[in-house]
LOKOLNU-412743 format. One record per atom (N, C-alpha, C): residue in one letter; x, y, z. Coordinates in steps of 0.2 Angstrom, whole numbers, padded with zeros to 4 digits, always signed. Example, Ala and Ser with C-alpha at 12.3 -4.5 7.8 and 13.67 -1.06 7.14 Angstrom:
2
A+0066-0028+0039
A+0062-0022+0039
A+0066-0016+0039
S+0064-0011+0035
S+0068-0005+0036
S+0064+0000+0039
% end
This chain:
135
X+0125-0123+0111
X+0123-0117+0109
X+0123-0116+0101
X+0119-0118+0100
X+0119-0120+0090
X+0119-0111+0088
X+0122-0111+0082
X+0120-0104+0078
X+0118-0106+0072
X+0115-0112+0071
X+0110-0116+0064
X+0107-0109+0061
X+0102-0105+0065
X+0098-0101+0065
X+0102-0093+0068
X+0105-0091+0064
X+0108-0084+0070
X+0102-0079+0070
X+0099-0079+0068
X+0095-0073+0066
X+0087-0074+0070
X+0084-0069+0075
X+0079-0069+0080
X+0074-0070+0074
X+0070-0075+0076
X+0062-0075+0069
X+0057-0068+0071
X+0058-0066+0078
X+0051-0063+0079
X+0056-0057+0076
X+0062-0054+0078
X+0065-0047+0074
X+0064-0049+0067
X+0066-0052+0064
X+0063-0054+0058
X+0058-0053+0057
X+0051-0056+0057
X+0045-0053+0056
X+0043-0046+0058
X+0046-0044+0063
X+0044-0036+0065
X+0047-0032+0061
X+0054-0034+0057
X+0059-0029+0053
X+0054-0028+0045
X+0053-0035+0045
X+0049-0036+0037
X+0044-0032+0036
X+0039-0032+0042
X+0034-0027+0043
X+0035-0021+0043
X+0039-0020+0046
X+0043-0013+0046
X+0046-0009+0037
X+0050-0014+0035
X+0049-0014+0028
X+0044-0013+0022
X+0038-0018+0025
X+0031-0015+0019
X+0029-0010+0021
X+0028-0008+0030
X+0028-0002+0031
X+0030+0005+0027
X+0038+0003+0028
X+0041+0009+0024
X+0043+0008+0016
X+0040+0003+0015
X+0039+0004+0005
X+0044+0002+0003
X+0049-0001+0008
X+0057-0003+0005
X+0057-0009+0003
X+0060-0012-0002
X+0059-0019-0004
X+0064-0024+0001
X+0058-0029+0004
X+0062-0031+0007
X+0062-0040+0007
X+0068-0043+0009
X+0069-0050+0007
X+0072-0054+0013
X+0065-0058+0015
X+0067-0062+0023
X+0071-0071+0018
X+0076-0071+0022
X+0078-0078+0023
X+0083-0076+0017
X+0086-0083+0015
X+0092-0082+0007
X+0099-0084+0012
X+0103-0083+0009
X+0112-0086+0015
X+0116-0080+0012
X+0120-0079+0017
X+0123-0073+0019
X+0131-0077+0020
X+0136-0076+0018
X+0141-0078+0018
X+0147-0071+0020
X+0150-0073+0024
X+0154-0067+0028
X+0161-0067+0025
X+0165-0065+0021
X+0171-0064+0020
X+0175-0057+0026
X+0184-0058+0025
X+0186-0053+0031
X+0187-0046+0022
X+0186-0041+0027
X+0187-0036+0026
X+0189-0031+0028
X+0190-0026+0024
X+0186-0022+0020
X+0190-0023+0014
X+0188-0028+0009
X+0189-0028+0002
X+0183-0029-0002
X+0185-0031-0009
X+0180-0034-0013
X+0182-0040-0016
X+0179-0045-0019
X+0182-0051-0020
X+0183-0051-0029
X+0188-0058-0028
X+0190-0059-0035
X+0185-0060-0038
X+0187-0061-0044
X+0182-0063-0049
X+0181-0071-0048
X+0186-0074-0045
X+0184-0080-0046
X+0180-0083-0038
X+0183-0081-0034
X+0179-0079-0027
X+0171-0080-0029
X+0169-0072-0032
X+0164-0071-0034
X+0160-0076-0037
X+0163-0079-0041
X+0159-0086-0045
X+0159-0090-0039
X+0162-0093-0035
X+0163-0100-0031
X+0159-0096-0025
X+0159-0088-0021
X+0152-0089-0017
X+0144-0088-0021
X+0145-0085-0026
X+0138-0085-0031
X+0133-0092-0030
X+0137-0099-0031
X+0137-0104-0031
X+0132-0105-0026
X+0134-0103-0017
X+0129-0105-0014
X+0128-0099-0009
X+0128-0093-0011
X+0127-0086-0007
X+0121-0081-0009
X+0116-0079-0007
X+0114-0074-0009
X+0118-0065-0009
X+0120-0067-0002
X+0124-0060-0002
X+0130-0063+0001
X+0135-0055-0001
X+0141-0056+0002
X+0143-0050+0006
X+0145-0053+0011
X+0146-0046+0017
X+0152-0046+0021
X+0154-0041+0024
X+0161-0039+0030
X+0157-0039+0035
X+0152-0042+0037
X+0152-0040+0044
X+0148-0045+0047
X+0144-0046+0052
X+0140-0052+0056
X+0143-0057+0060
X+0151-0058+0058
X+0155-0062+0063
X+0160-0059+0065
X+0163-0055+0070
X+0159-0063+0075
X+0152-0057+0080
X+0146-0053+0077
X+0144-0050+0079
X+0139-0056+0081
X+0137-0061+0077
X+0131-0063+0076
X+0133-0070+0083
X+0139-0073+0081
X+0139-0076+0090
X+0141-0074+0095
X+0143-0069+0096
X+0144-0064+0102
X+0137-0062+0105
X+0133-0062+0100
X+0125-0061+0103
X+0124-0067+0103
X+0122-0073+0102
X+0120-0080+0105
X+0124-0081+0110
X+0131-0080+0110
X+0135-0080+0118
X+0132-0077+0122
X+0129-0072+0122
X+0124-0068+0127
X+0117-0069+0126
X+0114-0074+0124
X+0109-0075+0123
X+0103-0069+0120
X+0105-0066+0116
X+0102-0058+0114
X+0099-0059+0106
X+0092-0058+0107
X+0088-0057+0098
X+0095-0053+0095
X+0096-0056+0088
X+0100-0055+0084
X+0098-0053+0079
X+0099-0047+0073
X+0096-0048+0065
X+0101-0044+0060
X+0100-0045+0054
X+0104-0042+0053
X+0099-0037+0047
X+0098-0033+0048
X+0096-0026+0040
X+0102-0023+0036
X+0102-0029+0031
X+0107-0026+0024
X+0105-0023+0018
X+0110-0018+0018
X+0105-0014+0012
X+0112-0018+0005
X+0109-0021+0000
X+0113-0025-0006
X+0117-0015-0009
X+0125-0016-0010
X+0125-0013-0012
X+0128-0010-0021
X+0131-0016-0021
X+0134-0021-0028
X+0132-0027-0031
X+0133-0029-0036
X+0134-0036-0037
X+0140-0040-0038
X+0146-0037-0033
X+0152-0041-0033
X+0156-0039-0041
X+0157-0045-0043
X+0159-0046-0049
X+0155-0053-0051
X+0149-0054-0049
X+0142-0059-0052
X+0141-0054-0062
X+0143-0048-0060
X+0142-0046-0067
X+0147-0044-0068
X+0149-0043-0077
X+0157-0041-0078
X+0160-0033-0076
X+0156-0030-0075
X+0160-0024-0073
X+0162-0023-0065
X+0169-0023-0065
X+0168-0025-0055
X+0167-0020-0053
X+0167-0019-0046
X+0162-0014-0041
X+0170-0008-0040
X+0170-0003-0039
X+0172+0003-0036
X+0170+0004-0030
X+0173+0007-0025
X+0173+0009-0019
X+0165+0015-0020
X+0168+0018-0026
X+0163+0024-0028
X+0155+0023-0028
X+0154+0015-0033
X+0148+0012-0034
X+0146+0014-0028
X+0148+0009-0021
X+0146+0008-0014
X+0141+0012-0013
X+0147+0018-0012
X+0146+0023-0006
X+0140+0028-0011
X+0140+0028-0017
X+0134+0032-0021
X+0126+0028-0020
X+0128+0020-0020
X+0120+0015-0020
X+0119+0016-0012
X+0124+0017-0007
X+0123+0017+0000
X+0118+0026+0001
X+0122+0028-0002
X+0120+0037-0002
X+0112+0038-0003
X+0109+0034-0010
X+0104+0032-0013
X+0099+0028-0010
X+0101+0025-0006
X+0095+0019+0000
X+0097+0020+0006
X+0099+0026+0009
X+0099+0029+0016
X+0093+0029+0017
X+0088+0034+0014
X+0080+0034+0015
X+0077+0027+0018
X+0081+0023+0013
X+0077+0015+0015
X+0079+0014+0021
X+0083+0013+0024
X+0084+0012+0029
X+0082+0013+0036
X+0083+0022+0034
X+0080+0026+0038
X+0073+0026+0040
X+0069+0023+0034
X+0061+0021+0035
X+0061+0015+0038
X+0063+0009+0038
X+0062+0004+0043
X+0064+0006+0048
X+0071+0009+0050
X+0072+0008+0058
X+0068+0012+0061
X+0066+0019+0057
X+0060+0024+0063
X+0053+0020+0063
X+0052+0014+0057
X+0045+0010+0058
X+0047+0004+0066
X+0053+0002+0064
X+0054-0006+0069
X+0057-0002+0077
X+0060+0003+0075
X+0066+0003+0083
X+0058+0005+0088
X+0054+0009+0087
X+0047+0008+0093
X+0044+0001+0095
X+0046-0004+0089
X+0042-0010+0090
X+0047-0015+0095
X+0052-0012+0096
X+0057-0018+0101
X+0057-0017+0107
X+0053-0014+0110
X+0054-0011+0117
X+0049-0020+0119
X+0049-0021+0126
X+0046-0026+0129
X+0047-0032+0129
X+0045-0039+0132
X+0046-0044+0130
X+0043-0048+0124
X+0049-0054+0123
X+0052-0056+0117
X+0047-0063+0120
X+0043-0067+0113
X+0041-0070+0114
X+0043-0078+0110
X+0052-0077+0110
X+0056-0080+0105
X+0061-0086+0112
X+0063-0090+0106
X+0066-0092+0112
X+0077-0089+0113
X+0077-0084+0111
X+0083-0081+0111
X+0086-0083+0117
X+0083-0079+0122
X+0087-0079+0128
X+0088-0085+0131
X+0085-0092+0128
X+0086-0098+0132
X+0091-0101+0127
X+0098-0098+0124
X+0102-0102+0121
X+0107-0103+0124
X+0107-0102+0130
X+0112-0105+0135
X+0111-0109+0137
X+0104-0111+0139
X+0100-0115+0146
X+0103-0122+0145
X+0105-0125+0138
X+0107-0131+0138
X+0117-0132+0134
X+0121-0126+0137
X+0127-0124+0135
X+0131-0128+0136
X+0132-0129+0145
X+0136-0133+0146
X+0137-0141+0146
X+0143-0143+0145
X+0144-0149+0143
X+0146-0151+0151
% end
């Protein structure tokens, strides 16, 4: 049961679509690197995942193989809402929760474009990531 891939391609395409739908700017693919939290990372952290990260997040694991253990399209919709310490001013709690307050809209416009679109069958291969599990 690989998770090379954690992310459903066809919820991918339907979220992105969703996205130009709703005018939000939106970015398929890039690496995702999952730290424990809730903090914010060092300064030197930040340089050493900059190196091979696009984003840095608290969250995805272990949501993202709990869904491939249940064999279930998976995605994730991140709204970016700092830049770590990639620039020299570090982040505050404050920034967060004011860029989150400010891309609420965004959000809110993809999931009212995509959550209509996920009713029915999935023409992915999600649900067969068991078929070949056991050892």
């Amino acid at each position: 049961m690989s998770t090379a891939d954690p992310f459903c391609p066809e919820l991918s395409l339907l979220a992105s679509a969703a996205g130009g739908e709703a005018g939000a700017p939106f970015h398929r693919g890039g690496t995702y690197i999952c730290v424990e939290g809730p903090r914010f990372s060092t300064r030197a952290e930040s340089r050493f995942f900059r190196g091979f990260a696009d984003v840095i997040g608290m969250t995805l694991v272990p949501e993202v193989t709990l869904a491939r253990e249940k064999a279930l399209c998976y995605l994730c919709l991140a709204t970016v809402t700092d830049f770590d310490v990639w620039q020299e001013k570090p982040v505050e709690a404050a920034d967060v929760t004011r860029t989150m307050r400010e891309n609420q809209h965004r959000i809110l416009g993809v999931l009212e474009r995509l959550l209509p679109k996920l009713g029915g069958p999935r023409g992915c291969s999600c649900s067969h990531a068991l078929d070949s599990a056991q050892i």
